[in-house]
Residue frames as a rotation matrix with the C-alpha (Angstrom) as fourth column:
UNK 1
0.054 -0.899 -0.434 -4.77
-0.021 0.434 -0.901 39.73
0.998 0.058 0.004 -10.05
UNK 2
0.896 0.190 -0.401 -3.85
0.415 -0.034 0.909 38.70
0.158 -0.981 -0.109 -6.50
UNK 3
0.752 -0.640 0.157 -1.56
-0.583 -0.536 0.611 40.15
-0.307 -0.551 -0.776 -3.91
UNK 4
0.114 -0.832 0.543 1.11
0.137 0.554 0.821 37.10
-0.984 -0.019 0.177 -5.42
UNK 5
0.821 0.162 0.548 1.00
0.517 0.198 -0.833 38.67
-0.243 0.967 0.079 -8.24
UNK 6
0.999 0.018 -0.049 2.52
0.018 -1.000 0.003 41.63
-0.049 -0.004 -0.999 -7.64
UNK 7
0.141 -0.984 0.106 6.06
0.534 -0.015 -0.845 42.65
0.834 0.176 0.523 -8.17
UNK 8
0.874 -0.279 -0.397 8.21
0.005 -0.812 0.584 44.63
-0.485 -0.512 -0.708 -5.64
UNK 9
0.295 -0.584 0.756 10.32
0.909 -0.074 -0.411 46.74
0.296 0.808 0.509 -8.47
UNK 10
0.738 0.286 -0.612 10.48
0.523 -0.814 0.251 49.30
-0.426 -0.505 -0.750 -5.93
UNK 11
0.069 -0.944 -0.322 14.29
0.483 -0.251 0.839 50.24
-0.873 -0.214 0.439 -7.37
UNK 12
-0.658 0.086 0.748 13.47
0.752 0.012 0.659 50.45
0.047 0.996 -0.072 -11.09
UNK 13
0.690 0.640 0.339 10.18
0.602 -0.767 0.223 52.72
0.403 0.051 -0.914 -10.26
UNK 14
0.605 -0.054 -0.794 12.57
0.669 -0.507 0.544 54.73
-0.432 -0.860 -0.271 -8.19
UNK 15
-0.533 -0.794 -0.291 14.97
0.386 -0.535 0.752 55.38
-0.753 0.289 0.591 -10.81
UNK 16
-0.111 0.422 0.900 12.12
0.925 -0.288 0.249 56.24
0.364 0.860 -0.358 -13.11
UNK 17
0.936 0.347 0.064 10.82
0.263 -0.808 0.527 59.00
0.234 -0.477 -0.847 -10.49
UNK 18
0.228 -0.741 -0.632 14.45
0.317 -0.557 0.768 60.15
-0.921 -0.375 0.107 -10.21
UNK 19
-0.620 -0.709 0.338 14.68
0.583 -0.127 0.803 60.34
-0.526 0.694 0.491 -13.51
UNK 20
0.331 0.895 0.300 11.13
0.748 -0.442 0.495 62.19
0.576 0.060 -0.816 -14.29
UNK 21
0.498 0.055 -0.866 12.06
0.822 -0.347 0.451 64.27
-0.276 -0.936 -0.218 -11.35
UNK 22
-0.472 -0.859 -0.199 15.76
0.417 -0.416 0.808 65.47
-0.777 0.299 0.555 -13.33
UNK 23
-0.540 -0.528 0.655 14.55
0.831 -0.458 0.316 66.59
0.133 0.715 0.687 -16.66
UNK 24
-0.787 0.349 -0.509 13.48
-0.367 -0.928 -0.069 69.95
-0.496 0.132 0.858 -18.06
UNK 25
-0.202 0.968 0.148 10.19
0.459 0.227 -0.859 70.06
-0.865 -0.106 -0.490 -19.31
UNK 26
-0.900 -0.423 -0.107 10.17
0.131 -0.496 0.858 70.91
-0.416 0.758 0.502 -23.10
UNK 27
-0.764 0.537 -0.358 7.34
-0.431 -0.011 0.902 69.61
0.480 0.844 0.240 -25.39
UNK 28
-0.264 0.901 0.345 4.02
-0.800 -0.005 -0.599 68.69
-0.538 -0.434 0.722 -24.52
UNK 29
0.492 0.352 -0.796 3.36
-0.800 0.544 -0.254 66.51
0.343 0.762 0.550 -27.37
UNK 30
-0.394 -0.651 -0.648 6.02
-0.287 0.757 -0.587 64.47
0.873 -0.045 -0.485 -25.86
UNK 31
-0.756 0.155 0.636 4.56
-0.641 0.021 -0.767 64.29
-0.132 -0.988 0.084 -22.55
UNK 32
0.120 0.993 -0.008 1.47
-0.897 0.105 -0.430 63.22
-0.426 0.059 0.903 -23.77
UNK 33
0.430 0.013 -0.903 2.70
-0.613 0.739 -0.281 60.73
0.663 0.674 0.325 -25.66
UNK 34
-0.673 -0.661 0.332 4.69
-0.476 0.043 -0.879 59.54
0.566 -0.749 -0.344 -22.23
UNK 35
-0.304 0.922 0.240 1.20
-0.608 0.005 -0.794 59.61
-0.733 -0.387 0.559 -20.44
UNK 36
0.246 0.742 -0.624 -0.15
-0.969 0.183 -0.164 57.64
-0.007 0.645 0.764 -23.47
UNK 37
0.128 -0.179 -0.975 2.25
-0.394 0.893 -0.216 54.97
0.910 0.412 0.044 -23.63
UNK 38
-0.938 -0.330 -0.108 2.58
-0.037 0.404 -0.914 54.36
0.345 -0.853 -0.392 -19.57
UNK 39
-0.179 0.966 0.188 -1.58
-0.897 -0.082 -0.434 54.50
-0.404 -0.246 0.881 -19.19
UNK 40
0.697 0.592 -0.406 -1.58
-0.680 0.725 -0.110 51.61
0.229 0.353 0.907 -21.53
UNK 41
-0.407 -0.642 -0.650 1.49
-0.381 0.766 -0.518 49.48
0.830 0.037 -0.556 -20.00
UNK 42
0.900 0.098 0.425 0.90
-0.415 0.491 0.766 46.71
-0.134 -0.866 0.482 -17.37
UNK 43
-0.254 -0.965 -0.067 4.67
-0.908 0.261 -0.327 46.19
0.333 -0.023 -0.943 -16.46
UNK 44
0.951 0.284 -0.124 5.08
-0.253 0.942 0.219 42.81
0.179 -0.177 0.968 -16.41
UNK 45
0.480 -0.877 -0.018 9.44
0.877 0.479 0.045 42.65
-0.031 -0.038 0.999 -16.18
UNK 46
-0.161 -0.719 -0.676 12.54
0.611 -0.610 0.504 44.72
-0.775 -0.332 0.538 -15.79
UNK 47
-0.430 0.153 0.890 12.09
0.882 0.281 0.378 44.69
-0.192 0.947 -0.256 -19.90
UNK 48
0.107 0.895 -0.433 9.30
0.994 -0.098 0.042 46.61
-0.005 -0.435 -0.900 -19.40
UNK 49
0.827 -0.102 -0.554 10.22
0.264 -0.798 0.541 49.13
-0.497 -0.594 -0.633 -17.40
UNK 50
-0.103 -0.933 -0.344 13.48
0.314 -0.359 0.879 50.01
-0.944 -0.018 0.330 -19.19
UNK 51
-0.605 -0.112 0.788 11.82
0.782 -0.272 0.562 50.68
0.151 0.956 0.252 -22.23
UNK 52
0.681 0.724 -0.109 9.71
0.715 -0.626 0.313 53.02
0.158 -0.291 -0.944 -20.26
UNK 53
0.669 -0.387 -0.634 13.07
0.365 -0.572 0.735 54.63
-0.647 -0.723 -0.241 -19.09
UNK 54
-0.392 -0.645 0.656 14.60
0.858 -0.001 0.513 54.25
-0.330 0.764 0.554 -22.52
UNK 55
-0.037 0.245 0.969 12.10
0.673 -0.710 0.206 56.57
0.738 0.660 -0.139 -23.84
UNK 56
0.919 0.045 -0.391 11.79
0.246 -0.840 0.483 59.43
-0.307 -0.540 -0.783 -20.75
UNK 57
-0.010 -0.852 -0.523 15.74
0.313 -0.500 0.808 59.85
-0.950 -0.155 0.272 -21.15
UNK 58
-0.602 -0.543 0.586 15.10
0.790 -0.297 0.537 60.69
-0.117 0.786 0.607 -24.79
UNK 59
0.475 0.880 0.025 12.47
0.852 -0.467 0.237 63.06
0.220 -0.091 -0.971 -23.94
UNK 60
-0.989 -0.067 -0.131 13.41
0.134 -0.778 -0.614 66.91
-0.061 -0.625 0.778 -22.95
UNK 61
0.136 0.984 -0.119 9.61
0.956 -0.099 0.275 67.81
0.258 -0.151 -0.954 -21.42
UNK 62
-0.462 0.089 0.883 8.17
0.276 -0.931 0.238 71.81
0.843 0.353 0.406 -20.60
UNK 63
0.252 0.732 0.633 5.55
-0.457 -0.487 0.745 71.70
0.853 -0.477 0.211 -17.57
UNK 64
-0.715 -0.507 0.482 5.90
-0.605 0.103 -0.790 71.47
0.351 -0.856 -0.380 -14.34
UNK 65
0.071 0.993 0.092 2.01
-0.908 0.102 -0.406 70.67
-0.412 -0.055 0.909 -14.01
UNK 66
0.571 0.725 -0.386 2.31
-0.802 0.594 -0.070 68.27
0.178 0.349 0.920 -16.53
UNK 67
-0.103 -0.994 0.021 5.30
-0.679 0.054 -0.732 66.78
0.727 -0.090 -0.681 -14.74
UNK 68
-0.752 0.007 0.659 3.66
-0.652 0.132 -0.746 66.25
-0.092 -0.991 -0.095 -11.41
UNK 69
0.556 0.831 -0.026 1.09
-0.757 0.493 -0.428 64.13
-0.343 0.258 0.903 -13.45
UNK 70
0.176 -0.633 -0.754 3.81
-0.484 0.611 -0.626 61.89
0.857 0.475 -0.199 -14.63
UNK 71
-0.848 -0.483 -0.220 5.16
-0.080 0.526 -0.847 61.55
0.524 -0.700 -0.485 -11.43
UNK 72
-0.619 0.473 0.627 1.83
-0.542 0.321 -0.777 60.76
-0.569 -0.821 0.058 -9.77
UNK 73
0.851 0.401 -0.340 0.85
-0.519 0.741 -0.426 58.28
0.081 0.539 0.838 -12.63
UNK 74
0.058 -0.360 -0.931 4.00
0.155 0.925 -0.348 56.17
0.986 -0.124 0.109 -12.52
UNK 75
-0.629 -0.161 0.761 3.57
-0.734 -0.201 -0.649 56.60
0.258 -0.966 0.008 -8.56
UNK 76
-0.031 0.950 0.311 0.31
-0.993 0.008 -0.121 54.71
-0.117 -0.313 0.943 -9.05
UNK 77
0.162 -0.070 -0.984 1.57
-0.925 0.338 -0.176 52.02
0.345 0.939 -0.010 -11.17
UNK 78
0.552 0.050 0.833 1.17
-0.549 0.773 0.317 48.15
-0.628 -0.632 0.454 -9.99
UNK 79
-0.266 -0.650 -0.711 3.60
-0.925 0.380 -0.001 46.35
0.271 0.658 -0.703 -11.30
UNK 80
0.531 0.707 0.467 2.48
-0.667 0.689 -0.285 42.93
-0.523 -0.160 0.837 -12.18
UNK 81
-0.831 -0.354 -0.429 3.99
-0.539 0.704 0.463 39.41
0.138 0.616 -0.775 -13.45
UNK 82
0.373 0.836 -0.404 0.86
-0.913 0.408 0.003 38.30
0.167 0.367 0.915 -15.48
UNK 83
-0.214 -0.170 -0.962 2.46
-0.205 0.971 -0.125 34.67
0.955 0.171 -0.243 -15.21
């Protein structure tokens, strides 16, 4: 993809990493499954991304560790509009 591909969703990632930031860390299984389902998205729309945030707020997560891997996978995250 080129550089006109790219989104700038800077607000939306931000409220994810505020909201990643806020909870408690509960379950692992859930985390993982977090990690599982944001490794295989290429945001493409707001859409997107709010079903990413739909599910974190129903999440209560456990590690801190495996926290700081959340937040430094959706840190990485290019946000693309495939059209």
């Amino acid at each position: 993809l080129n550089e006109s591909e790219r989104l700038a969703l800077a607000d939306p990632l931000n409220d994810v990493l505020a909201l990643v930031e806020s909870l408690t860390l509960v379950d692992v299984d859930a985390l993982n499954d977090v990690l599982v389902l944001v490794e295989s998205l290429t945001l493409v729309d707001v859409d997107a991304l709010n079903d990413v945030l739909a599910l974190v707020e129903s999440l209560t997560l456990v590690d801190v560790d495996a926290l700081n891997d959340v937040l430094a996978l959706v840190e990485s995250l290019t946000l693309v509009d495939v059209d």
